[in-house]
LORO-202859 format. One record per residue: residue number from 1; residue in three letters; x, y, z of N, C-alpha, C, CB in turn. Coordinates in steps of 0.05 Angstrom, whole numbers. Each point is the difference from the previous one (the first is absolute). Glycine has a CB too. Layout:
% residues N
  seq  type    n.c1    n.c2    n.c3   ca.c1   ca.c2   ca.c3    c.c1    c.c2    c.c3   cb.c1   cb.c2   cb.c3
  NUM   ALA       X       Y       Z       X       Y       Z       X       Y       Z       X       Y       Z
...
This chain:
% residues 150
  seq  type    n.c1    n.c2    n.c3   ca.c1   ca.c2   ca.c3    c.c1    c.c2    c.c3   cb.c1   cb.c2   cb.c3
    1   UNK      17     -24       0     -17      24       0      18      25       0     -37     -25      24
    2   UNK      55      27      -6      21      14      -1      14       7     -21      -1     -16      33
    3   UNK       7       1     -60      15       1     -18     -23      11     -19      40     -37      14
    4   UNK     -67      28     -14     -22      14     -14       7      27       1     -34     -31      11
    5   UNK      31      43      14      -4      29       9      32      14      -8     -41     -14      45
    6   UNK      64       3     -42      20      12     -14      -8       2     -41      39     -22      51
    7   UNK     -47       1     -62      -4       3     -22     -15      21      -8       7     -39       1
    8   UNK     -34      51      14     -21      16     -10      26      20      10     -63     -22       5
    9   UNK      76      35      20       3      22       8      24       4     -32     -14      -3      69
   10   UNK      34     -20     -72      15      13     -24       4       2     -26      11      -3      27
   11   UNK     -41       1     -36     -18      -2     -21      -2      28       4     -25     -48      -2
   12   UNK      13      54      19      -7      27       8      11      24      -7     -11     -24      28
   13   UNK      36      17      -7      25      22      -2      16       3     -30       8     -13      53
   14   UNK      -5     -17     -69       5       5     -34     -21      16     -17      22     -44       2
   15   UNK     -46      43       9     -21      18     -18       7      22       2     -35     -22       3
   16   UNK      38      33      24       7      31      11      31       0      -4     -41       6      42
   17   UNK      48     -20     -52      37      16     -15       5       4     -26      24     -25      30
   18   UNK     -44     -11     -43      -3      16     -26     -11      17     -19      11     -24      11
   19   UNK     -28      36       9     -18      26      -9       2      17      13     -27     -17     -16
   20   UNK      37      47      -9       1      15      15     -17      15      14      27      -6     -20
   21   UNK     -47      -1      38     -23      13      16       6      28      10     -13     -46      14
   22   UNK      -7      52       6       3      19      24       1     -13      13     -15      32      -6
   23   UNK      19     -19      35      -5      -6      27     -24     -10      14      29      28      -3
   24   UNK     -47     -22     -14     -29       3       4      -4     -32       0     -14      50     -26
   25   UNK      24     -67     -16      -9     -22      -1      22     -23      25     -22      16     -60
   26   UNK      40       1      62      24     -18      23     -28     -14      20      57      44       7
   27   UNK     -73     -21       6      -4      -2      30     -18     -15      -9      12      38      30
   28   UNK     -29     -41     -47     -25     -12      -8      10     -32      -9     -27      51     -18
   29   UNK      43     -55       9      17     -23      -8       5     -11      33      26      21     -52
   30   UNK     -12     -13      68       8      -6      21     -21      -3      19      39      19     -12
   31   UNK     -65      -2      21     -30     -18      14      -3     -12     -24     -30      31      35
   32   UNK      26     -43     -52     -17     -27      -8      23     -21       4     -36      22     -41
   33   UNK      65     -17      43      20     -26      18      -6      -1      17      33       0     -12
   34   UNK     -39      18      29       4       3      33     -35     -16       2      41      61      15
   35   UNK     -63     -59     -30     -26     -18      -3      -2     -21      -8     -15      28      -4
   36   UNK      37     -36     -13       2     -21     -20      12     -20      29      11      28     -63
   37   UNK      13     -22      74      15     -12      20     -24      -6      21      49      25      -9
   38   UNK     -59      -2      24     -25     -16      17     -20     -16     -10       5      32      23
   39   UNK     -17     -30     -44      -5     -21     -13      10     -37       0      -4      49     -19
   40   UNK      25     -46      20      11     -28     -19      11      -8      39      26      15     -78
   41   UNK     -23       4      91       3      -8      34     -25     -11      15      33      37       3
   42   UNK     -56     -21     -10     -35      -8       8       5     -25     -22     -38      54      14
   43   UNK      35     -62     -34       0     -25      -8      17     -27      16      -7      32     -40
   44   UNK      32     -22      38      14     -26      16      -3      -1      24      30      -2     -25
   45   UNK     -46      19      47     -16      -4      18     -18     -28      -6       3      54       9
   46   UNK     -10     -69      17     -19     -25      -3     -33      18       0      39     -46      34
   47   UNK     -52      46     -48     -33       2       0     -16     -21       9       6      27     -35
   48   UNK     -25     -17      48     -22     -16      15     -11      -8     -20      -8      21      40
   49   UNK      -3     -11     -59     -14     -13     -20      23     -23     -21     -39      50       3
   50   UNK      15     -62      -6      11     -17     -11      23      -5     -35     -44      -6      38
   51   UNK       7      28     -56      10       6     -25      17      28      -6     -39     -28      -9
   52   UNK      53      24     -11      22      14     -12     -17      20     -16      37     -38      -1
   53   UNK     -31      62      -6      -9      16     -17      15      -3     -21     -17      26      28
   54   UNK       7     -28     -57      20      -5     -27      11      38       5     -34     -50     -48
   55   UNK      53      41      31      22      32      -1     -17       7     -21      57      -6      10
   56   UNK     -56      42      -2     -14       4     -32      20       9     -30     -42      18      33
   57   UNK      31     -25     -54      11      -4     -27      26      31       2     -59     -28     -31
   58   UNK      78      25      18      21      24       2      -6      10     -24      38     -17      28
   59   UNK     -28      47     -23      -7      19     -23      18       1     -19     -21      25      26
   60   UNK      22     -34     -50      25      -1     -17       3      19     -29      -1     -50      22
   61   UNK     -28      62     -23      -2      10     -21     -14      28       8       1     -46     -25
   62   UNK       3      75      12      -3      22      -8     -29      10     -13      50      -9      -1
   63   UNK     -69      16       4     -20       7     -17       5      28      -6     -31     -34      18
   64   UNK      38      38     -48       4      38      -5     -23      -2     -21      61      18       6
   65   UNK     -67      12      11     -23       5     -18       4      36      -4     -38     -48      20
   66   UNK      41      51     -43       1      33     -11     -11      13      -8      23      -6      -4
   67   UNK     -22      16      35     -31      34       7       1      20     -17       2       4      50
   68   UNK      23      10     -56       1      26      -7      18      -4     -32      -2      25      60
   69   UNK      -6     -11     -83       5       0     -27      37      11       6     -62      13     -28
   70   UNK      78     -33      10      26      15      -5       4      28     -25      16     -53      16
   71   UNK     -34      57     -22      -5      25     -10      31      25      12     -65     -18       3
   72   UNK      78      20     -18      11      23      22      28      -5      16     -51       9       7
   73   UNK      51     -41      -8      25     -10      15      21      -8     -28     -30     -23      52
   74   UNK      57      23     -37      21      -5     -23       5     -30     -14      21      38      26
   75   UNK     -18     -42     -41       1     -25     -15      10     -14      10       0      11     -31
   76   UNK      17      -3      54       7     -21      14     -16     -19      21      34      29     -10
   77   UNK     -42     -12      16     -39      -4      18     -12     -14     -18     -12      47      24
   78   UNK       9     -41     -38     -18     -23     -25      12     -26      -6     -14      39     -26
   79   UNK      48     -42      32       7     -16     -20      -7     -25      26      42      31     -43
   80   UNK     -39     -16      77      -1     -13      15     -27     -18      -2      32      32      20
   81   UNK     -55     -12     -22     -26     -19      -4       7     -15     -14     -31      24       4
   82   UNK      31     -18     -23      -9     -23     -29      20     -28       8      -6      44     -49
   83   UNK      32     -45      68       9     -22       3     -12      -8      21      37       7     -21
   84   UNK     -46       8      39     -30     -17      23     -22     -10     -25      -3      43      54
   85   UNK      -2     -37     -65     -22      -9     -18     -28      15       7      24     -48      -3
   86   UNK     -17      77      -1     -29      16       5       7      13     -14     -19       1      38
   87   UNK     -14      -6     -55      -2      20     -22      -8      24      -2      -3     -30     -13
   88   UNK     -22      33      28     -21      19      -2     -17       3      27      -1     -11     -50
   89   UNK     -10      32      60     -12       0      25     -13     -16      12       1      29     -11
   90   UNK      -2     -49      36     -14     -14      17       9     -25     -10     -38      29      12
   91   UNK      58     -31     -26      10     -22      -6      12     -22      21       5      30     -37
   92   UNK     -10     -57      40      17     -10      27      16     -15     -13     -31      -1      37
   93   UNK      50      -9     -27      29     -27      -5       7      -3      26      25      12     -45
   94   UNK     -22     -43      42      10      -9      27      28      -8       0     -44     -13      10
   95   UNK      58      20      -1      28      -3       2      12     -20      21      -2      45     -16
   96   UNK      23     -58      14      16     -17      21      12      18      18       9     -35     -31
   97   UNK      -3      27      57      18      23      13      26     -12       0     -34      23      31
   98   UNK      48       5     -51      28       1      -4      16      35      -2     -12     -53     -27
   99   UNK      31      36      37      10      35      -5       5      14     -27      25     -10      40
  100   UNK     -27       1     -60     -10      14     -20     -23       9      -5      26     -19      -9
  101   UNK     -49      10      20     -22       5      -7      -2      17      24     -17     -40     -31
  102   UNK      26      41      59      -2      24      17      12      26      -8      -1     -31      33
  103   UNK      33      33     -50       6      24      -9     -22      11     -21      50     -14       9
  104   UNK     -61       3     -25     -19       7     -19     -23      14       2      17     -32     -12
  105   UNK     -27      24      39     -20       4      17       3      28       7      -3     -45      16
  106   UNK      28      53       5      17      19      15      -2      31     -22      38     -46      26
  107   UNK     -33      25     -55       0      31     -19     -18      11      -8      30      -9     -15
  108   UNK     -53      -2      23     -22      12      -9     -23      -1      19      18     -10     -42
  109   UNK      -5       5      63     -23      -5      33     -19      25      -2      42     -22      41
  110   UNK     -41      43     -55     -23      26       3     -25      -4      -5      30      27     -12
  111   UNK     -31     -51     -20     -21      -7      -9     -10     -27     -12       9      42       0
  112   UNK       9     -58      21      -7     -25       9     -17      -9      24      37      -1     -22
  113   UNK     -57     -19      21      -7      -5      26       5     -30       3     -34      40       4
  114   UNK      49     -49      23      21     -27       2     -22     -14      20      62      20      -3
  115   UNK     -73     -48      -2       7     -14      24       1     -26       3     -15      32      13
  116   UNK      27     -44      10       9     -28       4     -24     -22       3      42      22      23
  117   UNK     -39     -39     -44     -14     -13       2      13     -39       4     -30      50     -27
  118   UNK       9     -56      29      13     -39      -4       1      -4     -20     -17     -23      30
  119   UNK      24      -4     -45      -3     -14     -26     -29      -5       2      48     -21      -5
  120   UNK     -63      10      21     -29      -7     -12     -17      25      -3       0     -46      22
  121   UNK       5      68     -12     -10      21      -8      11      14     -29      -8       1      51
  122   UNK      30      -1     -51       7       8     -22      -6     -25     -27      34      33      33
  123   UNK     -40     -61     -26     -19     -17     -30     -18       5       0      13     -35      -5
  124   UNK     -35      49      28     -22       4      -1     -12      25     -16       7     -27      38
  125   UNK      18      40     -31      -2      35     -17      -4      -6     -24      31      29      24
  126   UNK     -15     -48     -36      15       1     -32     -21     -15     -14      55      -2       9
  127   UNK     -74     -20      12     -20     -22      -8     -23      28      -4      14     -60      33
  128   UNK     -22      73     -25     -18      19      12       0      18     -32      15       0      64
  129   UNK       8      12     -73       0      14     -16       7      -8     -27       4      24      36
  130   UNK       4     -53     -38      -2     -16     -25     -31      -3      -8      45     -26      12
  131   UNK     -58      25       6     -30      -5       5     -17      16     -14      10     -13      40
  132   UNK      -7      41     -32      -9      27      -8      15       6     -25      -9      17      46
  133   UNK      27     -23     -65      10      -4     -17     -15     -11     -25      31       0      33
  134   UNK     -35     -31     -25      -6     -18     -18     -27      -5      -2      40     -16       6
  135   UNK     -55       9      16     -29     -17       3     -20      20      -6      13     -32      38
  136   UNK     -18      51     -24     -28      12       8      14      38     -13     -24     -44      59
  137   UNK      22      49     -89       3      22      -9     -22      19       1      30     -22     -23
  138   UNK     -56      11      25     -15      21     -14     -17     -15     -23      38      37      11
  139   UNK     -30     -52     -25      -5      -6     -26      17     -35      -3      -4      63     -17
  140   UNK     -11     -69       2      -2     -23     -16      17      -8     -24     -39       7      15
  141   UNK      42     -20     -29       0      -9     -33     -16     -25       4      50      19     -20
  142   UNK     -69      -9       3     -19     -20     -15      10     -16     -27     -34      33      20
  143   UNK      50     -23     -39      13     -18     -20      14      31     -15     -40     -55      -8
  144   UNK      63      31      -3      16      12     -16      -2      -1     -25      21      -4      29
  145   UNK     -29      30     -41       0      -1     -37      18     -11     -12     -15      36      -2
  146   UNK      37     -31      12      28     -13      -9       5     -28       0      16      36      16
  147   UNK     -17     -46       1       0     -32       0     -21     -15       3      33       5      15
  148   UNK     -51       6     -37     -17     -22      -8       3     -21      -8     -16      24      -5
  149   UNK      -1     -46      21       8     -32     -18     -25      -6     -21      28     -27      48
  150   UNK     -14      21     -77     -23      -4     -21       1     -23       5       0      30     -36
């Protein structure tokens, strides 16, 4: 359990060195160790009850969705979207979390809106809007002039 709680704390402290943050994300990084540690201590505590609670699913993926038009920002700002894969307003992409995809984020955080989600939330997004895509447009085709069979 012990060796758990060193892993999360220097997991931790590599996130907060290899980014250059503020002070701000330091302290906020440091209570969710200092929560994360009482945590995983109340666990290896013996409980009266009997059953275990399943852990819940970890967040591995990014939901960006882009609020505000790049209208106005430098091509470089643009070139950043378009390699997130947003095209056009209210657009979402779900991203892996990596530090590439966090610098990308960083350059254009004004008129991005970020958040952490799981993997089954994020198939459910993508199931969700393939959906609205394909099935239910509005409209029909009843037959095609074109490929008529004589």
């Amino acid at each position: 359990m012990l060796r758990r709680i060193l892993d999360i704390s220097s997991t931790v402290m590599r996130i907060t060195t290899t980014t250059n943050c503020s002070a701000h994300f330091s302290t906020v990084k440091s209570r969710s160790m200092k929560s994360d540690s009482q945590k995983l201590i109340s666990q290896s505590q013996p409980s009266t009850s009997a059953g275990l609670e399943p852990e819940p699913e970890k967040r591995t993926h990014y939901r960006i969705t882009l609020y505000r038009s790049p209208i106005g920002l430098s091509q470089r700002s643009k070139d950043s979207l378009a390699s997130l894969g947003l095209k056009r307003r209210m657009d979402v992409v779900y991203q892996r979390h990596s530090p590439d995809a966090a610098g990308l984020i960083l350059s254009v955080k004004e008129i991005l809106k970020v958040e952490n989600v799981t993997g089954s939330e994020m198939r459910m997004g993508l199931k969700s809007s393939r959906r609205l895509k394909g099935e239910d447009r509005g409209y029909r085709v009843l037959r095609n002039l074109l490929h008529q069979d004589q």
